[in-house]
Legacy VTK file of the C-alpha trace (Angstrom):
# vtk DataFile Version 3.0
C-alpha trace
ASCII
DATASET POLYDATA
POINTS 149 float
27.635 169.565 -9.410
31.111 171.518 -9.231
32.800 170.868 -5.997
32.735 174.514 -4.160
36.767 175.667 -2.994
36.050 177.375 0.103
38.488 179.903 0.232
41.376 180.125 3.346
41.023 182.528 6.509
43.712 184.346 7.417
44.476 181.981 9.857
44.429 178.899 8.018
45.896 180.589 4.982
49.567 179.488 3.909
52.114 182.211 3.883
51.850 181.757 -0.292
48.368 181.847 -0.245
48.420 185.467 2.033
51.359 186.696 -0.950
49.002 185.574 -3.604
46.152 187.899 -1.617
48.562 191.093 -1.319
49.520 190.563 -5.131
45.735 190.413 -5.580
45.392 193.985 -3.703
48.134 195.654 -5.032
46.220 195.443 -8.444
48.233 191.929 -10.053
47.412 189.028 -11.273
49.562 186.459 -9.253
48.589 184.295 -12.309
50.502 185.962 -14.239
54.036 184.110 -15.847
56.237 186.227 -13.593
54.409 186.289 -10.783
53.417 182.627 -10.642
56.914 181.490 -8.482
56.258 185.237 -6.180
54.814 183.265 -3.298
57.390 180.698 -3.125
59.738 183.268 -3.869
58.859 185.772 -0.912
58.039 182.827 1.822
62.479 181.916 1.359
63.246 184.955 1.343
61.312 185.562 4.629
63.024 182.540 5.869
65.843 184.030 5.393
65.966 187.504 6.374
63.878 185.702 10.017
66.046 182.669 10.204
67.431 184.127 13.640
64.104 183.364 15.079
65.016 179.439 14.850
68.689 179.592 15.542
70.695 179.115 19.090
72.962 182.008 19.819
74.383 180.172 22.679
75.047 177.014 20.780
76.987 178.991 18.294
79.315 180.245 20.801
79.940 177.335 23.547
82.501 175.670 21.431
84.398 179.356 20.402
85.263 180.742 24.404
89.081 180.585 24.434
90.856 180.896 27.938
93.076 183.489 27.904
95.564 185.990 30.486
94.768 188.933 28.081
93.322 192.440 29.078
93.473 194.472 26.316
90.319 195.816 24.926
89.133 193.014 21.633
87.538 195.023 18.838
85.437 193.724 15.384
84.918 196.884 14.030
82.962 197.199 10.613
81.050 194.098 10.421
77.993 194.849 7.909
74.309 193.938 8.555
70.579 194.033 7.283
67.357 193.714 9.325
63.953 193.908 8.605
62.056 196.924 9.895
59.579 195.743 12.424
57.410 198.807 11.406
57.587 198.585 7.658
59.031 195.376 7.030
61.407 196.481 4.787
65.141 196.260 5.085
67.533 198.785 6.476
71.101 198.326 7.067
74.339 199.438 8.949
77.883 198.592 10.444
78.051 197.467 13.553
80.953 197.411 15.779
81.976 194.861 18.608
84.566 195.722 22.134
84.853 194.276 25.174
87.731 193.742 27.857
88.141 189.470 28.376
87.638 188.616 31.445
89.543 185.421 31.479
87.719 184.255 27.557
87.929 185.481 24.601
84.938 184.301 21.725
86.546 183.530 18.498
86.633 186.045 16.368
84.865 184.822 13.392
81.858 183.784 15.986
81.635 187.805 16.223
80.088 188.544 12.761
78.256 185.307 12.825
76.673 186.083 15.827
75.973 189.811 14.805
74.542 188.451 11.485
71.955 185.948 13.733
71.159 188.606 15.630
70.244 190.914 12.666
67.845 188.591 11.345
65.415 189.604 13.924
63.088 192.339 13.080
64.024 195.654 14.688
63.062 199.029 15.119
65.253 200.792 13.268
65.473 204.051 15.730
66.732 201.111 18.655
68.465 198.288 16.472
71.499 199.169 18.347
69.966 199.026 21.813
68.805 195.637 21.143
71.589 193.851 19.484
73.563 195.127 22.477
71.559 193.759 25.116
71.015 190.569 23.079
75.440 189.982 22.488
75.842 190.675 25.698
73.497 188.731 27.796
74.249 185.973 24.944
77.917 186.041 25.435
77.592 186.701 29.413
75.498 182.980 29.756
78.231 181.680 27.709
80.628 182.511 29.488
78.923 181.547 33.175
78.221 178.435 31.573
82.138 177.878 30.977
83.556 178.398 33.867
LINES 1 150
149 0 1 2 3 4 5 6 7 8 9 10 11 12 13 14 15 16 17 18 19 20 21 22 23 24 25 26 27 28 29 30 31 32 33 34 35 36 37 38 39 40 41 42 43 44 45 46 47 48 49 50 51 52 53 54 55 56 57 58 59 60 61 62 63 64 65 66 67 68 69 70 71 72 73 74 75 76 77 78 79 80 81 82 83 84 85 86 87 88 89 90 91 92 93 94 95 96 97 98 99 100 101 102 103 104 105 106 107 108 109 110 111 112 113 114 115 116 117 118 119 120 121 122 123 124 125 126 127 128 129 130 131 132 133 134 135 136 137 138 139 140 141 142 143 144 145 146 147 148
């Protein structure tokens, strides 16, 4: 007798096995030679383009606060992103610029982009990606800071 493969629920599917199942629908054969490494293939990327979900803002910027007697406005200006789409899941992209007045710290400037580049690897709405990496650098940088002094 042939051992029967029961075949995975959604919920106990593996992300390749759910890529395999949309190749499947959109008409392919994931069997196919140059679709046989898509699964594997679309779970990194994924990983990728959603690693901000795992990472610590904060921990990337305790050990860049600089004490400083500076008042002038600090201003990253042009830093390029990409997000995902929350609706569509699909990538969309933009500049995004960064000013603020110290208040006694300064965050290194190369944390800037690096934090603006964890940030975009959230999915977003595209109509209110600004809104949220605002609110998200700010309140990120504001604990920082609280946490410095």
């Amino acid at each position: 007798m042939k051992p029967v493969t029961e075949t995975p629920t959604l919920t106990s599917a593996t992300f390749e096995d759910l890529v395999r199942e949309m190749l499947v629908r959109l008409g392919e054969d994931p069997e196919r030679e140059g679709l046989l490494r898509t699964p594997e293939r679309v779970q990194k990327a994924f990983g990728f383009l959603t690693r901000g979900y795992n990472e610590d803002p904060e921990a990337l910027l305790k050990n860049a606060l600089f004490t400083v007697n500076y008042d002038e406005m600090v201003i990253v200006k042009d830093v390029e992103m990409f997000s995902l789409c929350e609706h569509h899941v699909l990538p969309f992209f933009g500049k995004v610029h960064v000013a603020y007045i110290p208040n006694g710290k300064v965050i290194g400037l190369s944390k800037i982009p690096r934090l603006i580049e964890l940030f975009s690897r959230y999915e977003e709405c595209q109509a209110f990606a600004g809104f949220r990496f605002e609110g998200n650098f700010v309140d990120c940088a504001n604990r920082v800071v609280a946490a410095s002094d």
